[in-house]
C-alpha positions as CSV (number, residue, x, y, z in Angstrom):
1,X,-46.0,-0.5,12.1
2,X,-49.9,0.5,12.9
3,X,-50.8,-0.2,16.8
4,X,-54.3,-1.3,17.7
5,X,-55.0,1.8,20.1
6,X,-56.0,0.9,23.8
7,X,-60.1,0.8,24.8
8,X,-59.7,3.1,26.9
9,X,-57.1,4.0,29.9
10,X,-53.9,1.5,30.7
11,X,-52.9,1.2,34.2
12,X,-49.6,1.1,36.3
13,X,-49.2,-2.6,36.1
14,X,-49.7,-3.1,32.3
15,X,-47.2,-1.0,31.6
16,X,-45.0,-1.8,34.1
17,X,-45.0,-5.2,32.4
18,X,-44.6,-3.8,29.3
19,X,-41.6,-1.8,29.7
20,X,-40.4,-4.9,31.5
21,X,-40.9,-7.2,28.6
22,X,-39.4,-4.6,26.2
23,X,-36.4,-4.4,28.7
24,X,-35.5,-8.0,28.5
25,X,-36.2,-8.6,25.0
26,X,-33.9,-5.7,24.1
27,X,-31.3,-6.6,26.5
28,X,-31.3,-10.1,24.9
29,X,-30.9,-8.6,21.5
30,X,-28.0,-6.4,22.5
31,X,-25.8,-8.8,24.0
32,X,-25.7,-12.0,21.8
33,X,-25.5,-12.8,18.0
34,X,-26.8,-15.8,18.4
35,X,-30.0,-15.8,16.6
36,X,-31.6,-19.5,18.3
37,X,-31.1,-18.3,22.1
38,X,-32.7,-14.2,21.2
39,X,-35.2,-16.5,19.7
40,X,-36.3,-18.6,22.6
41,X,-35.6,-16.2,25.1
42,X,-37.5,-13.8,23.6
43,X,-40.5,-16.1,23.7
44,X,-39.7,-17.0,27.5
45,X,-39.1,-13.2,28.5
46,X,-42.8,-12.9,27.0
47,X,-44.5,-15.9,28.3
48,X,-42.8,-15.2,32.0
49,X,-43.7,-11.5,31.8
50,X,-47.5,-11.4,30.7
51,X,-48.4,-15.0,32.6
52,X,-49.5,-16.2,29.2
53,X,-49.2,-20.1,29.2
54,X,-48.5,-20.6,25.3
55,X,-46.5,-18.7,23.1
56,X,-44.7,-19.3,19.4
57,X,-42.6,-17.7,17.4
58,X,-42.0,-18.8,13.3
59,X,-39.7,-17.6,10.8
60,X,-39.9,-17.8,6.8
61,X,-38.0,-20.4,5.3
62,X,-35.2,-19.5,3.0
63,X,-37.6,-19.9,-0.2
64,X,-40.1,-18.4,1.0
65,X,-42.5,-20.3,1.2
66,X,-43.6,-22.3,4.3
67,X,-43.1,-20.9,8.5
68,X,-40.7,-22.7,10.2
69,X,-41.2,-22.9,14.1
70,X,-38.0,-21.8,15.7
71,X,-39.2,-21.0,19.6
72,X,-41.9,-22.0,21.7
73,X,-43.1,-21.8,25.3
74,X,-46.2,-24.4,26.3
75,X,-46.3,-26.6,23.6
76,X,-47.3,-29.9,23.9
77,X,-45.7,-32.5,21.4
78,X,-48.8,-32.8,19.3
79,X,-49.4,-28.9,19.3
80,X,-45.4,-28.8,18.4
81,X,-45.7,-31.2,16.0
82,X,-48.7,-29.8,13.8
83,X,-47.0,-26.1,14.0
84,X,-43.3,-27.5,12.9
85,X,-44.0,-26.3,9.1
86,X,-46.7,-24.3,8.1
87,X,-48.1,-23.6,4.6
88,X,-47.3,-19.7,3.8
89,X,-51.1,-18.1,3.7
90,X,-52.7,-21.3,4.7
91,X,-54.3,-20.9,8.1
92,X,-53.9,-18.9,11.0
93,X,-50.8,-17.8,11.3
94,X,-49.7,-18.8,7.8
95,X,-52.3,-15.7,7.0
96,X,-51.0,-13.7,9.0
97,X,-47.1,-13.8,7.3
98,X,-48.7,-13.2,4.1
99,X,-51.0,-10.4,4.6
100,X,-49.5,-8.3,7.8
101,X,-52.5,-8.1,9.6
102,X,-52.9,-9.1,12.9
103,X,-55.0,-11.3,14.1
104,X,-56.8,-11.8,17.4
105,X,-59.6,-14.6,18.1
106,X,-61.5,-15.2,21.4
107,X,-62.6,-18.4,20.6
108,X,-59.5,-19.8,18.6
109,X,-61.1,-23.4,17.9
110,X,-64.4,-20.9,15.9
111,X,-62.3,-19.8,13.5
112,X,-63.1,-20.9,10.0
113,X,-59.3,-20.7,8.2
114,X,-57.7,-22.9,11.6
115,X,-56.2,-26.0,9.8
116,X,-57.8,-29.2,10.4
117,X,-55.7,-31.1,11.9
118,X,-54.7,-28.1,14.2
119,X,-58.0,-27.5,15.1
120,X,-58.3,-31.2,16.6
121,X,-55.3,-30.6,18.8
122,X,-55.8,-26.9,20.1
123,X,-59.3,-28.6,21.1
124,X,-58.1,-31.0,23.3
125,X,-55.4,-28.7,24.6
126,X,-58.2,-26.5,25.7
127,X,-56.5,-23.5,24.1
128,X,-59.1,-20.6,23.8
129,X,-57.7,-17.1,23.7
130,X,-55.4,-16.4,20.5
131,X,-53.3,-13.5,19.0
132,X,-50.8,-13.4,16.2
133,X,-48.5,-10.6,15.0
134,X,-46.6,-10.0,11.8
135,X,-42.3,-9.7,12.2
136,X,-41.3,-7.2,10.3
137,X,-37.8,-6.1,9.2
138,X,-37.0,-3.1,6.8
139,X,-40.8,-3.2,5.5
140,X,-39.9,-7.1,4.8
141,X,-42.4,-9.8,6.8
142,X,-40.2,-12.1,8.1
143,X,-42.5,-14.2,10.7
144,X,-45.2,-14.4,13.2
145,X,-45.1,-13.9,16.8
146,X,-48.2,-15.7,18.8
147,X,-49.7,-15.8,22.2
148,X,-52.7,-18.4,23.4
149,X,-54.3,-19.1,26.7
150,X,-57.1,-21.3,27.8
151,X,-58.8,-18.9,29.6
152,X,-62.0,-17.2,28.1
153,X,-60.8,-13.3,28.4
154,X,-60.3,-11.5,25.2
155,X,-56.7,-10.0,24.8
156,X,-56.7,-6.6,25.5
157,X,-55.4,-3.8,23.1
158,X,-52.5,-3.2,25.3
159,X,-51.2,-6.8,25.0
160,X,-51.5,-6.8,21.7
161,X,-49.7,-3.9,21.4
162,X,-47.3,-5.4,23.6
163,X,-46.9,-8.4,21.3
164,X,-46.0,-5.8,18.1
165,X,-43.5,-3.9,20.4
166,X,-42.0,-7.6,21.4
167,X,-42.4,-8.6,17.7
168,X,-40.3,-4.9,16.5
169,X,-37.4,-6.1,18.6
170,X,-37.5,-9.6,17.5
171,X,-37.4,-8.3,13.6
172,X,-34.3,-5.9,14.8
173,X,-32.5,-8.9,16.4
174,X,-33.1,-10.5,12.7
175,X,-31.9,-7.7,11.1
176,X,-29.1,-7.8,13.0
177,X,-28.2,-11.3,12.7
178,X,-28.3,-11.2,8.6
179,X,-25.4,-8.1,9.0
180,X,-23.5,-10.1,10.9
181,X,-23.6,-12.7,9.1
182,X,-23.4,-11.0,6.2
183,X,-20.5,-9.2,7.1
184,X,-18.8,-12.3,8.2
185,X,-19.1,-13.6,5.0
186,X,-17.6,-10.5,3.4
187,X,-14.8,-10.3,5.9
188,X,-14.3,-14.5,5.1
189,X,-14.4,-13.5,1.5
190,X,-12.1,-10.7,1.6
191,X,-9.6,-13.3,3.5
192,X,-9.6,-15.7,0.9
193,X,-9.0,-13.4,-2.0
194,X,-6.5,-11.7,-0.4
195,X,-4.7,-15.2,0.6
196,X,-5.5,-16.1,-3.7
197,X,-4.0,-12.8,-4.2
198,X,-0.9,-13.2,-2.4
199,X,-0.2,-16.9,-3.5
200,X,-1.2,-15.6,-7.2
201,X,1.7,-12.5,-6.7
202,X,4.1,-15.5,-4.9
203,X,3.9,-17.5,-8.3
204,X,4.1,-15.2,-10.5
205,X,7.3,-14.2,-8.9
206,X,8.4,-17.5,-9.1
207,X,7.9,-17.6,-12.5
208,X,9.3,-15.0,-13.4
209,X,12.4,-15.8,-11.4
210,X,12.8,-19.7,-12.7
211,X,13.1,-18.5,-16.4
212,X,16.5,-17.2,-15.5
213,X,17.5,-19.9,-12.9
214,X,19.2,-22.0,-15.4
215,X,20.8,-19.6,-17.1
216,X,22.1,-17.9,-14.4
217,X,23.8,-20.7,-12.6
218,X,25.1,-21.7,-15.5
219,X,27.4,-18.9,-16.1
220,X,29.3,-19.5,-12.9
221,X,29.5,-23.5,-13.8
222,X,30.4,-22.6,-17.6
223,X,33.7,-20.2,-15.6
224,X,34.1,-23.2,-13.2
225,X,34.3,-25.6,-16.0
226,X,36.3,-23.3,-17.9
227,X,39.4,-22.3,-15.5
228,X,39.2,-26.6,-14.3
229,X,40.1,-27.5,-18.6
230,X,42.7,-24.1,-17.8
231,X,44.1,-25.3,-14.9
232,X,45.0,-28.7,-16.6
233,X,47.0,-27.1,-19.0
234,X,49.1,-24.4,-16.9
235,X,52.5,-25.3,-15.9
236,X,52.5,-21.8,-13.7
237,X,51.4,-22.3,-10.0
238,X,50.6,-18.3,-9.1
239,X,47.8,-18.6,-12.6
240,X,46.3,-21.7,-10.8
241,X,46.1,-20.0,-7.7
242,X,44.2,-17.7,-9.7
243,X,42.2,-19.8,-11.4
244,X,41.1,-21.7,-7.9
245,X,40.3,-18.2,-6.9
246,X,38.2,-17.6,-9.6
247,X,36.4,-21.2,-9.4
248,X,35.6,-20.3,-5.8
249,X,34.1,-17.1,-6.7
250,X,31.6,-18.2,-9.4
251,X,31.0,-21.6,-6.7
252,X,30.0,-19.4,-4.1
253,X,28.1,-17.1,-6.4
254,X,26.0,-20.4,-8.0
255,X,25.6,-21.2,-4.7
256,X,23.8,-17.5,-3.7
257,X,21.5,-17.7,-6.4
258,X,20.3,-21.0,-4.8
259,X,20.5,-19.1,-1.2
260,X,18.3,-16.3,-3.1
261,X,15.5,-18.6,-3.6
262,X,15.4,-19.8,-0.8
263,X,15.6,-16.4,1.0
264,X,12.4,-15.5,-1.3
265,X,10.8,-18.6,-0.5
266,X,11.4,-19.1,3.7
267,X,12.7,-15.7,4.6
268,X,16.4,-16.7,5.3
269,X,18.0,-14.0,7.2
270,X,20.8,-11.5,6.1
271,X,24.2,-12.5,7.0
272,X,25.5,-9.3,7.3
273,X,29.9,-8.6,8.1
274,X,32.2,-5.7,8.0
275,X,33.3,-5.8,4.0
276,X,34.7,-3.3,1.9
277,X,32.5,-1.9,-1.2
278,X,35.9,-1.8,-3.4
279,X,36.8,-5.3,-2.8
280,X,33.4,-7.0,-3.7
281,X,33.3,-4.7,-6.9
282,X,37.1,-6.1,-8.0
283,X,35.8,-9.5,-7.5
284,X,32.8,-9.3,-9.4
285,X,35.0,-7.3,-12.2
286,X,37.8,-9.8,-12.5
287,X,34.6,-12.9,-13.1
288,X,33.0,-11.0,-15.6
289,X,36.6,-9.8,-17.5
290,X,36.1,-12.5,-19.9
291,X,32.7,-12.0,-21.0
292,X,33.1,-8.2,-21.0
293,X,36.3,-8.1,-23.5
294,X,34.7,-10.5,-25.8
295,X,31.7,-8.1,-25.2
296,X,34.0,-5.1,-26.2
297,X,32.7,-3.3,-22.9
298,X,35.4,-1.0,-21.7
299,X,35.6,-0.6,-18.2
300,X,36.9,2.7,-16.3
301,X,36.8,2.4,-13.1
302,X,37.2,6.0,-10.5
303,X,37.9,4.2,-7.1
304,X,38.2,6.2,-3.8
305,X,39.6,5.5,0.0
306,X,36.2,4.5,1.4
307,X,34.9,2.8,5.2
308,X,34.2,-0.6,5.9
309,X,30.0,-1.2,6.1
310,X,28.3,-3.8,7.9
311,X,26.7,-6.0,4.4
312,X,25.9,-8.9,3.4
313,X,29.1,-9.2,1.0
314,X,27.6,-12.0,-0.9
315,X,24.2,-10.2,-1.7
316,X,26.4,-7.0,-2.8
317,X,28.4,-9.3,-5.1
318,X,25.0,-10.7,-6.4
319,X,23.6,-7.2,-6.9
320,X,27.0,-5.6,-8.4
321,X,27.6,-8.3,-11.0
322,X,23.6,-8.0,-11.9
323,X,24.0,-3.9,-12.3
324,X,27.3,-5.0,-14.6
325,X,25.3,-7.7,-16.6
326,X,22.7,-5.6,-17.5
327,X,24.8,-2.6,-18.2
328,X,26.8,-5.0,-20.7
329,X,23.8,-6.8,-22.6
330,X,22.3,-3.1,-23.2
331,X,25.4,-1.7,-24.6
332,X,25.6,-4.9,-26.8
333,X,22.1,-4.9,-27.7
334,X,22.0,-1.4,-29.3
335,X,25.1,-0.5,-30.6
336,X,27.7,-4.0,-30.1
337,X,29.6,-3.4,-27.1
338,X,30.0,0.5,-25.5
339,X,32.0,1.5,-22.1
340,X,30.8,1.3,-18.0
341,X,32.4,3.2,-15.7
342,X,31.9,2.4,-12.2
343,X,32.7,4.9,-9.4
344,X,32.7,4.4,-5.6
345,X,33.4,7.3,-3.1
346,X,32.6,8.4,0.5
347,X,29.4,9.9,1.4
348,X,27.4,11.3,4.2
349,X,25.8,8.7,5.0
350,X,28.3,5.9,4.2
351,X,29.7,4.9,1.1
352,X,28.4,6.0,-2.5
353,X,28.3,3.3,-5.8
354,X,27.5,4.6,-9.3
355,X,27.6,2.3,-12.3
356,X,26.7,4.3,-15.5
357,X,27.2,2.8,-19.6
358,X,26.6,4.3,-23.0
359,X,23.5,2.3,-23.7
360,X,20.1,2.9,-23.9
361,X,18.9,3.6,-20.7
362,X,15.6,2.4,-18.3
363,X,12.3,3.7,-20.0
364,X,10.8,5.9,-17.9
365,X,7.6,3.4,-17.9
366,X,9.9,0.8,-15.9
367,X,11.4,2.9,-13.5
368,X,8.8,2.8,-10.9
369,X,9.2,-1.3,-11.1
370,X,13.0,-1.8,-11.1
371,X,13.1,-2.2,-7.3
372,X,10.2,-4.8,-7.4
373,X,11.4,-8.2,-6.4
374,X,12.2,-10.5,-9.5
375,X,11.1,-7.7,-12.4
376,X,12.9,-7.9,-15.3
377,X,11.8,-7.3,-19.6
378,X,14.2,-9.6,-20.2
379,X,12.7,-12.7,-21.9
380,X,12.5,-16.0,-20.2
381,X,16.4,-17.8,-20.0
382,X,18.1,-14.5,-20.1
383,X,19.0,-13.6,-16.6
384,X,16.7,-11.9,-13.9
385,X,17.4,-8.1,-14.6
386,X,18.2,-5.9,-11.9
């Protein structure tokens, strides 16, 4: 910004004042956001500083295209009330947002752009001296800083330089203020898409997952329902203690598919016990033998002496009879049925479960996504995959 050079030598006290001025404008501007109180505290720190009785400050309106007053120092209600909204390019200071240029008038009430009806009141408020200055941000006018007094001394090149150096760091606190805010927004923005973005990946997973609901508690109901009509035909107590084992197998696994959704929904904790790999592998074995043999799915089974781990045995069960499921609708689906052999052994670091079939195998494509929650190429009603 150009400065008006000084006629002739400054002394101590002007710039003393200056620097002062400059001081408390920038301290203002460094320790608060809040665009209103830089605003009118700037405009006070300048008033108090130079012993200038009147002082305004206006701001563009979001089109464009009138001056909005937004601090002032020395006003009296008319004079506030006439410089409340000003034309853009329409009178003093209105001329002075459009064009740059600063202006600076000895005899305000003389000059021939003043607006009528502000001419009447800075008449009778005896307002004589007058200087305005462009705000400037990022080679961008954004308002006008002013100073009037009613005595008859010109202002000097020094206070008008001290007006520009007022107005720079009045433009920077602008500046500031739109990052802020603009960054606020972004940050508010980048909130709500990322809350869309999670509730989006949530219902997707839930719709992927409610496909194979049904189906999937139905298969332990269709074995309930099956070993009940069984049951009511057998004679032999030890094959209805079997069956009422068997009924309470699939119950509580219908009733783990529920607990699943609602683990995915609220979080449920883990219920983790001592269990034995072995035993929740025969169990899931001995539900699916029917399915499997009328699948013709051989099953080999290579079973060592393994530790007890701390599990959840019920989520194993859900897993196992899953890895099984899958294994046995592959095998079907390419060649009619096929063999799974299942093998469980010690291991370093605990105990070690490998289920391997005959069938066609993951494509490479889908192995980076088999561990994701609820993925599955099955279609809709035919289970949840892995």
């Amino acid at each position: 910004m150009s400065r008006i050079a000084p006629r002739g030598t400054t002394g101590t006290a002007p710039t003393m004042r200056h620097l002062q001025i400059l001081r408390t404008v920038t301290a203002v501007v460094s320790r608060s956001l809040n665009l209103n109180e830089v605003l009118q505290k700037s405009v006070n720190a300048l008033t108090h500083v130079t012993g200038h009785e009147i002082a305004s400050l206006h701001l563009l309106s979001a089109d464009g295209e009138t001056l909005l007053l937004r601090g002032e120092r020395g006003f009296s209600d008319r004079l506030r009330q006439v410089n409340e909204v000003l034309p853009l390019g329409h009178g003093l200071i209105g001329r002075v947002a459009l064009t740059g240029r600063v202006r600076r008038l000895d005899e305000v009430t003389k000059a021939t752009d003043l607006l009528p009806v502000a001419r009447e009141v800075v008449a009778a408020d005896g307002i004589r001296g007058f200087v305005c200055v462009p705000i400037r941000a990022r080679h961008r006018i954004l308002g006008t800083l002013s100073l009037g007094r009613r005595t008859p001394e010109p202002f000097s090149d020094e206070e008008v330089a001290l007006l520009e150096s007022t107005a720079d760091q009045i433009g920077l606190a602008l500046d500031n203020a739109r990052l802020y805010s603009e960054t606020r927004q972004q940050l508010e923005d980048l909130r709500r898409a990322q809350s869309e973005v999670v509730k989006a990946e949530r219902l997707a997973a839930v719709g992927e997952l409610a496909g194979g609901v049904a189906h999937e508690i139905n298969n332990p109901l269709m074995i309930i329902l099956g070993q009940v009509h069984l049951l009511f035909q057998s004679q032999d107590s030890e094959a209805m203690l079997n069956g009422l084992r068997i009924i309470d197998g699939a119950t509580k696994r219908a009733a783990d598919i529920i607990r699943d959704l609602m683990l995915f929904a609220e979080h449920f904790p883990l219920r983790p016990s001592r269990c034995r790999v072995a035993d929740q592998i025969k169990h899931v074995l001995e539900v699916q033998k029917g399915r499997l043999d009328v699948h013709h799915v051989e099953v080999r089974t290579r079973i060592e002496e393994t530790p007890e781990i701390w599990a959840d045995a019920g989520r194993l069960q859900e897993a196992f009879f899953h890895l099984i499921q899958n294994a046995e609708q592959a095998m079907v689906a390419a060649h009619g049925g096929g063999r799974l052999t299942i093998r469980i052994g010690a291991s370093a670091f605990g105990v070690r479960i490998e289920v391997a079939d005959d069938g066609p195998g993951i494509p490479p494509e889908d192995l980076p996504r088999i561990f994701n929650p609820f993925f599955t190429t099955k279609a809709p009603g035919e289970g949840r995959g892995l």
